[in-house]
C-alpha positions in Angstrom: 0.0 0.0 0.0 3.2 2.6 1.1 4.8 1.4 -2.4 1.5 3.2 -4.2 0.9 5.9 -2.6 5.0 6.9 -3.0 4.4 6.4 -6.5 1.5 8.2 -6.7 3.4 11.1 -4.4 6.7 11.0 -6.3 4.1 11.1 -9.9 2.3 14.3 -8.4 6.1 16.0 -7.9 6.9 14.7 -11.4 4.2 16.4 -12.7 4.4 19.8 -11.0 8.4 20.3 -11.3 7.4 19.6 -15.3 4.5 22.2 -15.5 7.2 24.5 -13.6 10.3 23.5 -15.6 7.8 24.4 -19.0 7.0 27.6 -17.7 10.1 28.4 -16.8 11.4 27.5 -20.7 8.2 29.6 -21.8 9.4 32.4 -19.6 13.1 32.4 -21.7 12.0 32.1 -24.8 9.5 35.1 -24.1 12.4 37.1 -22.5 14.8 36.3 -25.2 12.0 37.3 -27.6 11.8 40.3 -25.9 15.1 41.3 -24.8 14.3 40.7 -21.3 16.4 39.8 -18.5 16.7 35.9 -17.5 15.7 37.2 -14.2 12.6 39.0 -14.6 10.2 36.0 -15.4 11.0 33.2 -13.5 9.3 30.6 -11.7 8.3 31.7 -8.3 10.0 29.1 -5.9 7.9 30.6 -2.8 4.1 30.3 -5.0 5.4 26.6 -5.6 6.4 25.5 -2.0 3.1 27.3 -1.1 1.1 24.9 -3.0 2.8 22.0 -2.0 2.5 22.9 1.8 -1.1 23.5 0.9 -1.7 20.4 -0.7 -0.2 18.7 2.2 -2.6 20.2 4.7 -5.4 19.3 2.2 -4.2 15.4 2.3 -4.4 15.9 6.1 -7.3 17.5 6.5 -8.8 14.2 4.1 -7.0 11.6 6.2 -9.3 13.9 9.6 -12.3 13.3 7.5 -12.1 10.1 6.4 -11.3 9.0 10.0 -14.3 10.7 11.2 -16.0 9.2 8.9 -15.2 5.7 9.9 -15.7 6.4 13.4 -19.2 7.6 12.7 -19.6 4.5 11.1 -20.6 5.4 7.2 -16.7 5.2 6.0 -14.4 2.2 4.9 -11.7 0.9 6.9 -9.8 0.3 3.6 -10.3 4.4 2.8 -8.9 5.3 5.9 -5.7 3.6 5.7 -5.2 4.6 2.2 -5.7 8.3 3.3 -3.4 8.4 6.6 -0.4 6.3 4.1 -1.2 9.1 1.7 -1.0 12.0 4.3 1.9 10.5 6.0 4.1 9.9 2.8 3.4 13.8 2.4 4.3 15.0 5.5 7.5 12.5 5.3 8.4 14.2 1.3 7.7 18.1 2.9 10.3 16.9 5.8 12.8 15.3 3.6 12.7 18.6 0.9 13.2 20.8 4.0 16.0 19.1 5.5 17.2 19.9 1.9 16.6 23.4 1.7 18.3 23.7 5.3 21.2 22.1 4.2 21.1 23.9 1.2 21.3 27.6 2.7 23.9 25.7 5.4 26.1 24.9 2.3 25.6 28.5 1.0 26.3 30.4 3.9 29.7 28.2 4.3 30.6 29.5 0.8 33.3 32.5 0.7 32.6 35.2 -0.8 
C-alpha cells in the first residue's frame, strides 16, 4: 500500500516540477524574444512550495475526515488507511525537501565570498 501511494506522491512532484520547468522554458523564450532579462520572469519558488505545503494540509485534512467518517460509522476501513499512508508519505516528502533546503542555505552560507 506505502509502495502506491510513494508512487503516486513521487508522480504528483513529477508532474508539477514539469509544469514548472515548462513555464520556466516559456518564460526564456518570451524574454529572449523580448530582450528581457533571465531574471525578470522566472518561476516563483515561494508560489510553488506554497502549494505544495497547501496540498499537504489538504491530504491531512482528508486523512481527519475520512477517520471521522469511519468512526461515525458510514466510511471504509480500507479508505482510511489509504488516506493516513497518503498523508503521512506527504508529510514525510515536505520533511525530507526541507531538510534539503536547510542544508542547502547551510552549504551556502559556508561559501566565501
Amino acid at each position: 500500500m506505502a509502495l502506491t501511494t510513494t508512487a503516486l506522491n513521487a508522480s504528483n512532484v513529477y508532474g508539477a516540477m514539469t509544469r514548472l520547468a515548462n513555464r520556466g522554458q516559456a518564460g526564456q523564450a518570451g524574454e529572449a524574444a523580448a530582450g528581457l532579462s533571465t531574471g525578470a520572469m522566472s518561476p516563483d519558488f515561494g508560489a510553488m512550495l506554497r502549494d505544495q505545503v497547501q496540498q499537504v494540509v489538504s491530504q491531512g485534512n482528508a486523512s481527519e475526515a475520512q477517520q471521522a467518517s469511519y468512526m461515525a460509522g458510514k466510511g471504509n476501513i480500507i479508505d482510511v488507511v489509504t488516506a493516513v499512508s497518503e498523508a503521512e508519505v506527504a508529510l514525510d516528502t515536505m520533511v525530507s525537501v526541507r531538510d534539503k533546503v536547510i542544508s542547502a542555505y547551510e552549504e551556502i552560507m559556508r561559501m566565501a565570498i
